[in-house]
C-alpha positions in Angstrom: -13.2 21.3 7.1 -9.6 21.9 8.3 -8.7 24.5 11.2 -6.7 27.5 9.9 -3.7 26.9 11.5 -3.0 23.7 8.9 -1.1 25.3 5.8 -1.1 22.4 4.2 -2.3 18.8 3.4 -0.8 15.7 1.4 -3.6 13.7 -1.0 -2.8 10.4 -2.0 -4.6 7.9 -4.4 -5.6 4.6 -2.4 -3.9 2.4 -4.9 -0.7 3.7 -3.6 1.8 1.7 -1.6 4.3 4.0 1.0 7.5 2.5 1.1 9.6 5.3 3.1 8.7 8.7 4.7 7.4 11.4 3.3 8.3 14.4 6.1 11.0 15.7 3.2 8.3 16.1 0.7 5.7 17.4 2.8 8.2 20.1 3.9 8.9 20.9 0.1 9.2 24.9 0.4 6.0 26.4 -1.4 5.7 29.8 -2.7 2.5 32.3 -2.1 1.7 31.8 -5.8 1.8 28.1 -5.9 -1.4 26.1 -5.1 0.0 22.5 -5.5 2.9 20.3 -5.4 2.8 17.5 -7.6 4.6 14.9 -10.2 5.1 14.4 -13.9 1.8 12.1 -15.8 5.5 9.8 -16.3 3.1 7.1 -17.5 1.7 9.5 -20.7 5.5 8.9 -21.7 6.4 5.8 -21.3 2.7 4.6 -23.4 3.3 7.8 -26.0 0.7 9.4 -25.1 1.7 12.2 -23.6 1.7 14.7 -26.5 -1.6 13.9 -27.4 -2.8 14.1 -23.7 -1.5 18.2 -24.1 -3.3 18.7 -27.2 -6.2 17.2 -25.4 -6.7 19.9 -22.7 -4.8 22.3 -24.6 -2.0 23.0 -22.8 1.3 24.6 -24.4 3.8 21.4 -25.1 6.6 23.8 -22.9 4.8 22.7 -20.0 4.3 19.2 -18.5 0.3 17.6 -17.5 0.4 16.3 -14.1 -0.9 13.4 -12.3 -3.6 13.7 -9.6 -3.2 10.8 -7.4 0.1 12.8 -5.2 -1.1 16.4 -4.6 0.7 18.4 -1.8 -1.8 21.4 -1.5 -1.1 24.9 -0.6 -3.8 25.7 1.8 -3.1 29.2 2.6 -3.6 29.7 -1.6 -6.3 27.9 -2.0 -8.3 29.6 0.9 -7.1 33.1 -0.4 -8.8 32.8 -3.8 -11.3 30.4 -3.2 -10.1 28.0 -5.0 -12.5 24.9 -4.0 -15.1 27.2 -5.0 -13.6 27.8 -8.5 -12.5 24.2 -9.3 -15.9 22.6 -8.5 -17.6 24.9 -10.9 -15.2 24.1 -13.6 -15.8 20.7 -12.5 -20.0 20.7 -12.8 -19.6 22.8 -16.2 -16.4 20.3 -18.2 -16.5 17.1 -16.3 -18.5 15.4 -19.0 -16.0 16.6 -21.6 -13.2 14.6 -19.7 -12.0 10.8 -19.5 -9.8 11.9 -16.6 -11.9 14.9 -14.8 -10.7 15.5 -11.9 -7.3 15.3 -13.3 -7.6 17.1 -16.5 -9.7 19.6 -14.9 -7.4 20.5 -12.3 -4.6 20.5 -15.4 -6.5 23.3 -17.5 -6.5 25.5 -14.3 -3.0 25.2 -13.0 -0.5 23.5 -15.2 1.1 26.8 -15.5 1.3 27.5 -11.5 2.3 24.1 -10.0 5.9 23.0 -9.1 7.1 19.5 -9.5 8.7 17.1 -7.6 10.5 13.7 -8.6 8.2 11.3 -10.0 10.6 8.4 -9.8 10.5 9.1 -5.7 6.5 10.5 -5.5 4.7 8.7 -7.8 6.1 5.8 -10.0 4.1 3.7 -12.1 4.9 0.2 -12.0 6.5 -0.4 -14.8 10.1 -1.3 -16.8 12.3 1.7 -16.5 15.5 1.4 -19.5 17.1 4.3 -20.0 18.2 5.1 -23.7 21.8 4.7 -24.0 21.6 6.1 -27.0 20.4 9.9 -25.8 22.6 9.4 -22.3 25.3 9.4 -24.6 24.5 13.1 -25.7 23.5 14.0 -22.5 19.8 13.1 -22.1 18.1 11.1 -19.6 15.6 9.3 -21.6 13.2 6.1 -20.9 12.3 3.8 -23.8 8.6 4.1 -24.2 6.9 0.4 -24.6 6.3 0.9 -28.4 10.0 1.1 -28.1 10.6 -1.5 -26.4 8.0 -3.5 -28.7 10.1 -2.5 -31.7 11.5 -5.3 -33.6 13.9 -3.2 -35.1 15.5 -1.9 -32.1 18.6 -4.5 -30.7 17.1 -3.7 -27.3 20.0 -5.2 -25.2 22.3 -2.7 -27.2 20.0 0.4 -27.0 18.7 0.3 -23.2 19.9 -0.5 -20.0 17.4 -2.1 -17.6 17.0 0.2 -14.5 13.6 -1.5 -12.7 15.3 -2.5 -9.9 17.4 0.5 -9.0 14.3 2.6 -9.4 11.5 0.4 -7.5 13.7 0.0 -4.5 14.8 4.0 -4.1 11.1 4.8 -4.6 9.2 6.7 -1.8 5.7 6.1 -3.0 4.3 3.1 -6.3 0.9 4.3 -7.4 -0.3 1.4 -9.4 -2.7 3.6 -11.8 -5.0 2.3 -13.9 -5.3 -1.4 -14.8 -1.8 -2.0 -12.8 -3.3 -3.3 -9.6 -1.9 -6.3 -7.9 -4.8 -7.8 -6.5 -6.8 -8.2 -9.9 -4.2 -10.9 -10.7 -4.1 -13.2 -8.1 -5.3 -16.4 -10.1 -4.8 -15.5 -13.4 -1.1 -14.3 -15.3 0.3 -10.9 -14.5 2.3 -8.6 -16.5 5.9 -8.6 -16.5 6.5 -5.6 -15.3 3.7 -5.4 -12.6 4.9 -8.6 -11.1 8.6 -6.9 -10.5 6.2 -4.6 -7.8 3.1 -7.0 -7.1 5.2 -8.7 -4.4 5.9 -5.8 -2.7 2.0 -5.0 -2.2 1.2 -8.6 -1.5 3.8 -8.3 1.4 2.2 -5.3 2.6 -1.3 -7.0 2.6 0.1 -9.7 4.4 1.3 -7.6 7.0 -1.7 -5.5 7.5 -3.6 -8.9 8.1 -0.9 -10.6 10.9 -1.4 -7.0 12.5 -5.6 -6.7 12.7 -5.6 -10.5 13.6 -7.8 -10.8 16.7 -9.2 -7.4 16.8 
């Protein structure tokens, strides 16, 4: 459907919200053998499931299972080896074997060829981010996980350091996945942590209403 002189292409999820431009990750420099550009599943970690989500579509736990909703796509590659050709038939034949098929699908065939970009700028979950001051003290950047953070016998104000704000605010691009979506909480109580980002989307909504008014 594209002409051939577009070499590439930026997908996004709808339940995104752009906060700042994306021109220096749509440049991101691409190699011949690389058909996508995309983020860490960060979400998998911080509800520990992301070892269990490997085991599910067998991939090796050296490598990392992306996330579908921010795909920058390597045309040139994917036109070369006929790659839409390729994925839809793995996508007829396994969907049903899937609770994520598109996603896991795309996994299986390319976890091992894809580069990664920062999912803290490209696709962050909305949700708390407190870094482990235990493991930053040996050198490792670590989030707690929510059954950490559920723990009871973790002194949480001694173990992690509450970086929401810094994170939310530096972020390019919130994808509120899954069950996280503002708008399915306007008359009833939110989560904590989705309400540190719903006001940025209700802003947004307002906005996009003031600027169709009258058309």
């Amino acid at each position: 459907m594209l002409p051939q002189s577009i070499e590439r292409i930026l997908y996004l999820d709808a339940d995104m919200l752009v906060k700042k431009k994306l021109t220096e990750v749509y440049e991101t420099p691409m190699s011949e053998t690389c058909p996508f550009t995309v983020c860490d599943d960060i979400e998998g970690h911080t509800r520990g499931t992301y070892e269990s989500t490997l085991d599910r579509v067998a991939i090796p736990h050296n490598f990392h299972y992306f996330n579908a909703g921010f795909i920058l796509m390597n045309l040139n590659y994917l036109r070369k080896r006929n790659s839409i050709g390729y994925i839809l038939d793995a996508f007829y034949r396994e969907s049903n074997r899937y609770p994520f098929p598109d996603q896991d699908i795309l996994n299986i065939m390319y976890y091992d060829k894809v580069q990664f970009v920062p999912w803290a700028l490209y696709n962050l979950p909305p949700d708390w981010w407190k870094i482990d001051t235990e493991s930053l003290s040996r050198g490792i950047i670590r989030f707690a996980s929510y059954p950490d953070m559920l723990n009871p016998s973790i002194y949480q104000e001694e173990r992690f350091a509450d970086a929401t704000i810094q994170i939310r605010d530096n972020a390019c691009i919130i994808h509120y996945m899954g069950f996280l979506k503002p708008w399915k909480y306007r008359n009833k109580p939110i989560y904590s942590d989705l309400e540190l980002y719903a006001g940025l989307w209700f802003d947004c909504e307002k906005e996009m209403y003031e600027n169709i008014e009258g058309l």
